[in-house]
N, C-alpha and C positions, 0 to 999 in steps of 0.2 A: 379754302375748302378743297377736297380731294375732288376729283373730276367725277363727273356720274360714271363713266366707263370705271375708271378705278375701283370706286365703293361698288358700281354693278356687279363685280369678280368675286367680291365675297359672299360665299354663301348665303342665303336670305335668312338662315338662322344666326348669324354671326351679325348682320345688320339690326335686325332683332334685337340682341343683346348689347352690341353699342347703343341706345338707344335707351338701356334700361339702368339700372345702379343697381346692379347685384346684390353688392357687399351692404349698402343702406339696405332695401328690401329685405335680408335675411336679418339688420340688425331689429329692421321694425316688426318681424314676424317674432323675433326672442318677446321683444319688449309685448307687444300683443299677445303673446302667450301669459306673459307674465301678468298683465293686465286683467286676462280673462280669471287669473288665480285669483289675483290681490279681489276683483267686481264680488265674488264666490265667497272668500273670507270674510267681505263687511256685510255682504247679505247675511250670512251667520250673525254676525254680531249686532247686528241690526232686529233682528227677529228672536233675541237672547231671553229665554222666558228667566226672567231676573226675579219674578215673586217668590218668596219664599229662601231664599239666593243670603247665605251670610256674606262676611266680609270675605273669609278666607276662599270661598266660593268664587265671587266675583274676580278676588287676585288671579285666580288660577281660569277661570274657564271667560272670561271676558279681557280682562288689561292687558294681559299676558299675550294672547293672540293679536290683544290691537296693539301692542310696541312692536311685534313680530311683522305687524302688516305696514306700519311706519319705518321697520327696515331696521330697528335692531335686534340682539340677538346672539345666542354661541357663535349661529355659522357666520356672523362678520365679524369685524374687528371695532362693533359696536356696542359694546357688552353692558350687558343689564346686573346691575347689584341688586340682590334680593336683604332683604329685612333686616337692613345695617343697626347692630344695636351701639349707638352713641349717648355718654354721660352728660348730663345731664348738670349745670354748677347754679348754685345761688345766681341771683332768684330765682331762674324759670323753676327750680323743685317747687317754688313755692305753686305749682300749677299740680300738684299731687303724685307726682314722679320722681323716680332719680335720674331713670333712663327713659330714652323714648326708641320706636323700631318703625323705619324706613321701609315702608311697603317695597317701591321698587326706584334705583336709580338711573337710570339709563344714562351711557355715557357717550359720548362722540368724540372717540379715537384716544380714551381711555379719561376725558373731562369731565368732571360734573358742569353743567348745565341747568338741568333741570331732575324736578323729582315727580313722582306721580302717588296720591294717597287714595287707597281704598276703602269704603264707607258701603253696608249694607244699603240697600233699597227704602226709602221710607216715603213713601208716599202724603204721610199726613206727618214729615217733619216740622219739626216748630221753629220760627226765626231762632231762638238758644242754641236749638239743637244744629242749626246750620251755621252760628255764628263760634259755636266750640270745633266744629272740623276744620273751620277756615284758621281758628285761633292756632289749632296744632298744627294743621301744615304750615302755617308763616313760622312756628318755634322751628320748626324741622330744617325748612328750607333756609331762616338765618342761621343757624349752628355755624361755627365755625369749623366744623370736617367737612359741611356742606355747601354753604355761602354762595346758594345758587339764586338766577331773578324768577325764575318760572318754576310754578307751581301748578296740579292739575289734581283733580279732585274728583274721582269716580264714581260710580256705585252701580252700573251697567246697564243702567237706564238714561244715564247722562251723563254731562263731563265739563268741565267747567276749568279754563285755563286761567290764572292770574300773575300778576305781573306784582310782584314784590317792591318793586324801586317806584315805583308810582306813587302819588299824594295819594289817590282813589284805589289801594292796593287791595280793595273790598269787593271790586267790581269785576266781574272777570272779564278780561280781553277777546275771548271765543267763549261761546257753551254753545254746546249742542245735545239735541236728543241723540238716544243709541240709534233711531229709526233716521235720523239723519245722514248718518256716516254713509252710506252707496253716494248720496248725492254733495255732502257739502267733504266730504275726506280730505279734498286737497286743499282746502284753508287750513285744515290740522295739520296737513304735512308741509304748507308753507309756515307755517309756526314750529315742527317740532320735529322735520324730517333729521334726519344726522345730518345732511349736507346742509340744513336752513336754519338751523337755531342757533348754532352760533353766528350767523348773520342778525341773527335776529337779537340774539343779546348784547352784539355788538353794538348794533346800531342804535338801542336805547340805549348800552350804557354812555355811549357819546352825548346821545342826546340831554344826559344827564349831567357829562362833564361842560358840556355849552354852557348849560347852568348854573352851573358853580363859578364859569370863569366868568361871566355878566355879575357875579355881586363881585367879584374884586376890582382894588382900587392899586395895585402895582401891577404897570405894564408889562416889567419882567417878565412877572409870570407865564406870560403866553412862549416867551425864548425859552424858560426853564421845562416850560409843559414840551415844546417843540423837542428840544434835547433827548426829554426823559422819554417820548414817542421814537424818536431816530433809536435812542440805546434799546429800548424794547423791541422793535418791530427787527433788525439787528440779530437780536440772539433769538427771536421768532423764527427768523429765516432757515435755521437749517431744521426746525423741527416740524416747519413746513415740508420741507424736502425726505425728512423721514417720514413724514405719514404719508408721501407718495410713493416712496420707495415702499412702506406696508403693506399699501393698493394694491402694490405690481406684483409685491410679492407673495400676497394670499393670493389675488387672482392664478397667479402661478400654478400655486398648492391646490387651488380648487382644479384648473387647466389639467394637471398633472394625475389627479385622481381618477378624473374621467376617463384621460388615456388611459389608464393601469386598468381601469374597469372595463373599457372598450377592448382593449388587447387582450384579458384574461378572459373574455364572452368571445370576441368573435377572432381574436388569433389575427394570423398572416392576411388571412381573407380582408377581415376589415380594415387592417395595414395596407393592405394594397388598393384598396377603393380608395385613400385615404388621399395616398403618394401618387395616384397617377394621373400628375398633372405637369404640365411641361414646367415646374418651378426649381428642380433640383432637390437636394438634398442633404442633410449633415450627417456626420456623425455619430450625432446623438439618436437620428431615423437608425441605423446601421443599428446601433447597442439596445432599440426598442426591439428594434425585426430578432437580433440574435438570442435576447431575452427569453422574445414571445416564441422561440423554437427549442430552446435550451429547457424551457419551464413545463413544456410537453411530455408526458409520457414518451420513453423509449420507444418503443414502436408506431407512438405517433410525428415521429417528429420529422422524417421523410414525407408525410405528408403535410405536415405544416407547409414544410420549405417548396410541396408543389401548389401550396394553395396560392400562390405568389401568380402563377399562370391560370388555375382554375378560376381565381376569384378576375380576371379581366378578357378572357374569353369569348369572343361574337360568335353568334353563330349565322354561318353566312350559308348559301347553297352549297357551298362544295365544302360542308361541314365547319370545325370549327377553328377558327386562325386566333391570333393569339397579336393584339396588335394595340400592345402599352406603350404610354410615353416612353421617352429614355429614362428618364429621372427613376422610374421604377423598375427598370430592366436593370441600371446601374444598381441599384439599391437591393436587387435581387441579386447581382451578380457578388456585391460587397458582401449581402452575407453569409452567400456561399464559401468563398475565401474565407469567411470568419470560423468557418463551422465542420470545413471539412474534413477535420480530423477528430469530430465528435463520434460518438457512437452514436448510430442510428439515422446519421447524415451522411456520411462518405460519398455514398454511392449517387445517390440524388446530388450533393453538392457540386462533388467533379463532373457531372455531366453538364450542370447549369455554368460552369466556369466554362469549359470546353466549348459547349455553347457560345457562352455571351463571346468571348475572345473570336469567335469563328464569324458569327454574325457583323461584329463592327470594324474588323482589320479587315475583312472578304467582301466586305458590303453584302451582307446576307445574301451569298450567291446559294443557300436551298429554297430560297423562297423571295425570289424578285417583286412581289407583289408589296412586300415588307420591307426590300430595300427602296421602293416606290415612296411608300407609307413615310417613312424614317425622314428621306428629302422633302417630303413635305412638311411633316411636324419641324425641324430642324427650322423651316423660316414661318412658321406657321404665328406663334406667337410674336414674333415679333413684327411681321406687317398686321396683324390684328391691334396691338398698342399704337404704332406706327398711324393709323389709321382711324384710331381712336381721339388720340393728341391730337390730330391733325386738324380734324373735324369737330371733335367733343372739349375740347380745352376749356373753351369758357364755361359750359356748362356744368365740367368736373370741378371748376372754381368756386362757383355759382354753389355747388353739391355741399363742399369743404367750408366755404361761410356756411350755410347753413348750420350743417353739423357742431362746426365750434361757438353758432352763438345759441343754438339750442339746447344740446346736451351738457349736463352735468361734469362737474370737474370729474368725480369718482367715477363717470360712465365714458370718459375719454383714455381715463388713468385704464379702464380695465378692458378696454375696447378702444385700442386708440383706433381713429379714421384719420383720412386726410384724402386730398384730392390723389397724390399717388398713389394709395391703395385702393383705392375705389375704380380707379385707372386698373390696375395689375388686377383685382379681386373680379373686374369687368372681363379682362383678357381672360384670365383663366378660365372660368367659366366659358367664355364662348369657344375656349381650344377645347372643353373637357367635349360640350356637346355639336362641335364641330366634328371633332375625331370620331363621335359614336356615329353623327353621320354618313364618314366615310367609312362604313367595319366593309362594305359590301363592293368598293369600289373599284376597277381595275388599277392596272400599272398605270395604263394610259391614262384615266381618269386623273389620277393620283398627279403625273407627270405633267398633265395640262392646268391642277389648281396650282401646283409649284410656280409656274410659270406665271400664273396669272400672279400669283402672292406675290414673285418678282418684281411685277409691275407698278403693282403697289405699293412699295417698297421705295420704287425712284419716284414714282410721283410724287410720295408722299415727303421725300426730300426735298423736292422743289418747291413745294408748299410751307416746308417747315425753312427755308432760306428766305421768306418773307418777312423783310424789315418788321419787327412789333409782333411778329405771330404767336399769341399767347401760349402756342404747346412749342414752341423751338427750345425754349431752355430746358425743362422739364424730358425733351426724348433726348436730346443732348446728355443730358444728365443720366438717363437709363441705359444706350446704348453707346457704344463707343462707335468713333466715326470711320464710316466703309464705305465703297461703294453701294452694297445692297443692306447695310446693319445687319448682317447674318451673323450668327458664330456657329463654327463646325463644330456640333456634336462629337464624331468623327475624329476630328482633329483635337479636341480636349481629352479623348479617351488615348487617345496615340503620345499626347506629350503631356499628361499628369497620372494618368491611369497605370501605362506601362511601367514608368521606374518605379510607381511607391507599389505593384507587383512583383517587379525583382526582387524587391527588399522582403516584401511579405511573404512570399512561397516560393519554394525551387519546384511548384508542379513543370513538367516537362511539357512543353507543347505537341501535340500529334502531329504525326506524317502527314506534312501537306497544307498544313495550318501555318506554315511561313515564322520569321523571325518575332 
């Protein structure tokens, strides 16, 4: 552990936050949000005035919502087949068909699995009349386009799941009433969620081959069964690995939408609440910000590129300073460079260039209060991790089991956690609301937390050189080894900034602004 005097240095809001799990906390407030939707949806359908209610009724204003609220649907990659018409061969016509039509299929990751059939409401049905829907969904669900185990049998008042491969395939394995669903839903979803039904079909179908291999009488068999499971599970493997790659890759598209809808509603501004965190930057930030200024109106677009300052602005007694991580000064500076030779940017651009170059080769000699600022953020984040690991290691271990034996494969795939991020996702967070702490603080102030951060810093390495200390590999691994694990801000804008700005513009430097 870090000594009390050490951890005492950091501000009481920063202790605070070590102490919390950030990155969990905001995954549990999604998933509760989402929770509060899904409680909302089954009380609807729960309360579904079904009298009166056809078939084609119930498909649409009852099944449809509940495969929606089970979590499939267009918006995933779990898509529902509506009213498949399939032929129909000797004998089943002999059942008074040629063709029969497939209420709804719902698929998990393009599989059949299972099917679901819609039946108006009938209150005073008669064993015949229940025993001819059950007849047709078993013709439906044996088909062979279909050749699904599970079967479900609606009418908006109830719902009734059965299992095909069973002796007792009569019987269903769940029913429940529609006034049920708020309270029993998750037995349905452990039967019929996307992520659970093919477990679920799994594990009977095995159960089923158990049985087949107890009547035989050649031992073989079991080497040939073993074989033929190796060669299948085999070419299973990479289609495993594409429906992960699927996850990541809708998540993505969903990821990417929201950006594009966030950026085109709130611009630079929101761009820069976004980035201003001591994390860095790509790129791809740069082609977002130059987009979100290029896609502005002509005469708006000077001000876009000032809303980069407007939107992180304290306001402090002696009015208002202007005091962002670097990650977003750089990321303002890059798209000045990017822009400055647009119409409607010039003038604004070359000032913020002129600017940022003045401030970090001069050590912002117009406003010493913010060369104060800069040494402090500079080792700020990293005695915060430092001191996190040090202290919090097993904890964030502790955090990281959790998560992977609780969460879902597809909720890791679209939100991956781990104790590293939950680490970094903790840091950040305490620099964002560390930093707002200090909008108000002097040089001196500034100058004395650096110092203190300092200390922290070597303690926190003599802590972490203890034989077995569960955070020594892990800050190892994050920071590279120094005396204090700093890296000069500073110093990476002086030896990667400067040459790839020779190459990118022959702007001239102003008198007095040095080489």
């Amino acid at each position: 552990m870090v000594s009390g005097t050490a951890v005492g240095s950091v501000p009481r809001v920063v202790q605070c936050l070590l102490r919390g799990h950030g990155l969990l906390r905001t995954q549990d407030k999604t998933v509760a949000a989402c929770q509060h939707v899904l409680v909302e949806a089954l009380g609807h359908l729960s309360a579904y005035p079904f009298e009166g209610k056809n078939e084609a009724a119930i498909r649409e204003q009852w099944i449809y919502p509940l495969l929606d609220a089970l979590g499939y649907g267009a918006h995933t990659l779990d898509e529902v087949l509506f009213e498949d018409q399939l032929a129909l061969r000797e004998p089943i016509r002999l059942l008074g068909s040629k063709r029969i039509k497939v209420d709804y299929r719902p698929t998990v990751l393009g599989r059949n699995l299972w099917l679901i059939e819609a039946k108006a409401p009938d209150l005073n049905a008669s064993a015949t009349s229940i025993a001819r829907h059950l007849g047709q969904a078993w013709t439906y669900a044996t088909h062979p386009e279909i050749n699904v185990s599970l079967i479900v049998i609606a009418d908006g008042r109830s719902l009734a799941l059965y299992d095909v491969t069973r002796p007792t395939w009569d019987v269903p394995v769940l029913e429940l009433q529609s006034s049920e669903l708020p309270t029993r839903f998750s037995e349905l979803a452990q039967w019929l969620g996307p992520r659970n039904v093919a477990r679920t079909v799994r594990e009977r179908q095995l159960a089923q081959l158990e049985s087949t291999l107890q009547a035989e009488l050649d031992p073989s068999v079991c080497e040939q069964l073993q074989e033929r499971v190796r060669t299948m599970t085999a070419a299973a493997l990479p289609v495993i690995l594409e429906n992960q790659r699927r996850i990541r890759s809708h998540q993505s598209e969903i990821d990417a939408e929201i950006d594009v809808s966030m950026l085109a509603s709130a611009g630079t501004w929101g761009l820069a609440q976004q980035m201003n965190v001591p994390l860095g930057f790509s790129l791809l930030d740069v082609e977002r910000a130059v987009s979100t200024v290029l896609n502005r109106p002509l005469l708006d677009r000077a001000r876009e590129l000032d809303n980069f300052r407007a939107a992180t602005q304290w306001r402090t007694p002696s009015g208002n300073s202007w005091r962002p991580f670097w990650s977003l000064r750089a990321l303002r500076f890059w798209t000045a460079l990017r822009v400055r030779k647009v119409d409607g940017c010039r003038q604004v651009a070359n000032r913020i260039i002129e600017q940022g170059l003045r401030d970090h080769l001069l050590n912002f000699p117009d406003d010493e209060v913010a060369g104060a600022a800069h040494r402090w953020e500079e080792i700020l984040p990293h005695a915060i991790l430092r001191a996190l690991v040090s202290r919090d290691a097993a904890s964030l271990q502790e955090l990281d089991e959790h998560v992977q034996s609780t969460w879902d494969v597809e909720r890791l795939l679209r939100s991956p956690a781990d104790a590293h991020r939950f680490a970094l996702s903790r840091t950040m967070l305490a620099c964002r609301i560390s930093w707002a702490t200090s909008a108000q603080w002097s040089r001196e102030q500034y100058d004395s937390e650096t110092r203190a951060l300092h200390q922290i810093l070597q303690q926190s390495n003599e802590v972490l050189k203890t034989p077995g200390h569960p955070g020594a590999l892990s800050c190892r691994s994050t920071f590279s080894e120094s005396p204090t694990g700093r890296t000069s801000m500073t110093s990476l804008y002086r030896t990667r900034l400067l040459p790839l700005l020779k190459k990118a513009t022959t702007y001239r430097s102003p008198a007095g602004l040095g080489p």
